[in-house]
C-alpha positions in Angstrom: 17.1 31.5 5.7 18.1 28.5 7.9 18.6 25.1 6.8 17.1 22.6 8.3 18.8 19.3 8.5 16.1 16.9 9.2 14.0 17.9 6.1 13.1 15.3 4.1 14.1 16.5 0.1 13.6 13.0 -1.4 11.3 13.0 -4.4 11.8 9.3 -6.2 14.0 6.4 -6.5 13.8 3.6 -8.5 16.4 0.4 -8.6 15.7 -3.4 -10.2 15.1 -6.7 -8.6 15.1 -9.8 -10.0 14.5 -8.0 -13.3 11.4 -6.1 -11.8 11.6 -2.4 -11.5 10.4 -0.9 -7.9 9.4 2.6 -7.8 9.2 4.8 -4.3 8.1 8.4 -4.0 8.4 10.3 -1.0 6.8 13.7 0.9 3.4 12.8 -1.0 0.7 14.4 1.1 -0.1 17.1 3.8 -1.0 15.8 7.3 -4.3 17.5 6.6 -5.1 15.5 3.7 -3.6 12.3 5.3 -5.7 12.8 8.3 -8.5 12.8 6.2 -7.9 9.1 4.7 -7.4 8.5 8.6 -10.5 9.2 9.2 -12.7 7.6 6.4 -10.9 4.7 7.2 -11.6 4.6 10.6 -14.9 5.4 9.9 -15.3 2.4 7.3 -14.0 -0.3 9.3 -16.6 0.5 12.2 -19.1 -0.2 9.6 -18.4 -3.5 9.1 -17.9 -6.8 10.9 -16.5 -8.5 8.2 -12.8 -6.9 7.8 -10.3 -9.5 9.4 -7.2 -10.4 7.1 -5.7 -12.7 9.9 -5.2 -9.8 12.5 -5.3 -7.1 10.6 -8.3 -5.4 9.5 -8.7 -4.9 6.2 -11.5 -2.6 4.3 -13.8 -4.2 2.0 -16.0 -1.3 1.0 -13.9 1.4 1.1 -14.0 3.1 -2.4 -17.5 1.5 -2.7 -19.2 3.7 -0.3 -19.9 7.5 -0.6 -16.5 9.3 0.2 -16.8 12.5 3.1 -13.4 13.9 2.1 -13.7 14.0 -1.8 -10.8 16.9 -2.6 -8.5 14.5 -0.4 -9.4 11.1 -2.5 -9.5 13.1 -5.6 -5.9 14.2 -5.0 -4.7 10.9 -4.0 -5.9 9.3 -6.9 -4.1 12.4 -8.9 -1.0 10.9 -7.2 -1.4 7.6 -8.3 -2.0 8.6 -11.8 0.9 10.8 -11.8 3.2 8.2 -10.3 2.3 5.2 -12.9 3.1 7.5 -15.5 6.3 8.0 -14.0 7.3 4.6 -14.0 5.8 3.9 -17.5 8.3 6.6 -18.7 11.3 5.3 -16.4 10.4 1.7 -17.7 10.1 2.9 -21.0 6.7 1.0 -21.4 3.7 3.2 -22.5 1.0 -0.1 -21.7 1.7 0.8 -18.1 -0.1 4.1 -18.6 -3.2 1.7 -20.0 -3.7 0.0 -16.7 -6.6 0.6 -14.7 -7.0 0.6 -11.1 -8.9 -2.9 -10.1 -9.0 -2.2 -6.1 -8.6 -0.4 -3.7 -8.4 -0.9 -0.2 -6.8 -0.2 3.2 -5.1 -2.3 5.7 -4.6 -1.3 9.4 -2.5 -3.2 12.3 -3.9 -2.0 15.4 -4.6 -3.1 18.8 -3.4 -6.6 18.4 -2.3 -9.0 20.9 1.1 -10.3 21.3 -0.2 -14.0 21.2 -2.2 -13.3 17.5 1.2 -11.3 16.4 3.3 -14.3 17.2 0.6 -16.8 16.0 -0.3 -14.5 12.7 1.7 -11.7 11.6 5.3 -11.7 12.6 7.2 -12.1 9.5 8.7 -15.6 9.9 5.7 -17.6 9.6 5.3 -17.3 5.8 2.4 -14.9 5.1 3.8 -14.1 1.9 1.6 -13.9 -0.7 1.0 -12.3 -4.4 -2.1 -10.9 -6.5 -2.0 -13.5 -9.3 -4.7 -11.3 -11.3 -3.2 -8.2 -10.9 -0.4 -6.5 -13.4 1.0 -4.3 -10.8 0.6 -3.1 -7.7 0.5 0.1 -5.5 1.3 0.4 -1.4 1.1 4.2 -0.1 2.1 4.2 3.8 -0.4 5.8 5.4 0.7 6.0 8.7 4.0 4.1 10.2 5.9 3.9 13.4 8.9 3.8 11.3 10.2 3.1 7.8 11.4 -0.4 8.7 7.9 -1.7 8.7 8.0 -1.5 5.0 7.1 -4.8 3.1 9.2 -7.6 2.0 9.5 -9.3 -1.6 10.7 -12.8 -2.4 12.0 -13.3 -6.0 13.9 -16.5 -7.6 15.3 -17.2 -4.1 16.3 -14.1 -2.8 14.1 -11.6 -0.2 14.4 -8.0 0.2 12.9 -5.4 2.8 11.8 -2.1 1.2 11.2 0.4 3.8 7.9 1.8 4.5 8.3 5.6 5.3 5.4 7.0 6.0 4.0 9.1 3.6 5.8 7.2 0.7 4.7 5.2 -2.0 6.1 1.8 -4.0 5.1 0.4 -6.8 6.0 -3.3 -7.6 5.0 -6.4 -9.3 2.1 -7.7 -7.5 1.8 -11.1 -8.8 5.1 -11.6 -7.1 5.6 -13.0 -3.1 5.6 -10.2 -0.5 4.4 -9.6 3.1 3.6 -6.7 5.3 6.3 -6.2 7.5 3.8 -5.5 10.5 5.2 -3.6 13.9 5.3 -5.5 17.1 2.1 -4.2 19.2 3.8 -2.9 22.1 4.8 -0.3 19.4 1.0 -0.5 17.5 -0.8 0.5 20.4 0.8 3.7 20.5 1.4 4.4 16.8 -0.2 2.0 14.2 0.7 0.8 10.6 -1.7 1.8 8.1 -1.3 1.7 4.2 -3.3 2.2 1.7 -3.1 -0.7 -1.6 -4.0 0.0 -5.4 -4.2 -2.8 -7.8 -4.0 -2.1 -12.0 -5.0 -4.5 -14.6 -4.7 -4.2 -17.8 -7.9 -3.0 -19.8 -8.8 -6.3 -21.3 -8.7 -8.2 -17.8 -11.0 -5.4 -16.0 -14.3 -7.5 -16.3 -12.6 -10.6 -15.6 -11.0 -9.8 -12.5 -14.8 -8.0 -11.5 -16.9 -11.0 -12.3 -14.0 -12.9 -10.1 -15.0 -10.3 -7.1 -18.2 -10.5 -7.5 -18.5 -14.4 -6.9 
């Protein structure tokens, strides 16, 4: 049996930051199942008009509306679930296996213009941002040109990039500064950035955060 050197045998890795934990898992889905989310996604966002975050789009009803490819959500949610636990047990912190998903949405960069890139999204004009409601966060790359359109996260002063590999997962500290690190469009046109984001809350804070959403 030959070996073949560009497989990718990574599993997960986890390292601190500022005192937070990150989490990334690699190799997650099939390209069947990922073309799937693809799909629904694409689908959603020619539903709506209202989907601009800046240049991006961004989908508002995704997880709202009724799902075509219910095995492939069903096992991505699996995922999720199986990857929180992980880091509850590498944390050694059994309320993270309490938290409840809050959102869940998708962001594409696709088919922008060079003049909204500069203006908007290249990563030097400050569009950090954090979830203040959110206990922690969730980013699965979808789709990606290439790993170093990850995202970026500011803590007490100090930035890191974590790379976006497509087909990966992280799991930080939402209510902390980070930013998309979005891929120039020359490169978009012809492969775009997608990712998919899950935010958890603790139980207690579940009805909050909806009557927050909900106006």
């Amino acid at each position: 049996m030959t070996h073949d050197p560009w497989e990718d045998k990574r599993t997960i890795t986890h390292w601190s930051f500022c005192e937070n934990e990150l989490y990334r898992a690699y190799n997650l889905l099939s390209d069947y199942d990922r073309e799937n989310l693809l799909w629904e996604i694409d689908d959603e966002l020619k539903q709506h008009d209202d989907k601009w975050d800046r240049s991006t789009e961004v989908t508002n009803y995704l997880v709202s509306r009724k799902l075509v490819h219910m095995q492939t959500w069903r096992l991505f949610f699996k995922l999720v679930k199986k990857h929180l636990y992980n880091y509850s047990n590498i944390i050694g912190d059994p309320e993270i296996r309490k938290l409840k998903v809050a959102s869940c949405w998708a962001k594409r960069m696709k088919g922008v213009t060079q003049k909204l890139y500069d203006g908007q999204l290249y990563i030097n004009y400050g569009n950090t941002h954090k979830h203040e409601h959110f206990d922690l966060g969730m980013i699965y790359y979808l789709k990606n040109p290439s790993r170093i359109y990850g995202t970026l996260i500011e803590n007490d002063d100090r930035e890191i990039i974590i790379p976006g590999d497509e087909n990966s997962l992280l799991i930080h500290h939402s209510n902390i500064n980070h930013q998309p690190v979005n891929p120039e469009p020359a490169v978009a046109k012809d492969y775009y950035r997608c990712v998919l984001v899950v935010d958890f809350v603790a139980p207690y804070k579940l009805e909050y955060y909806r009557s927050l959403n909900n106006g």
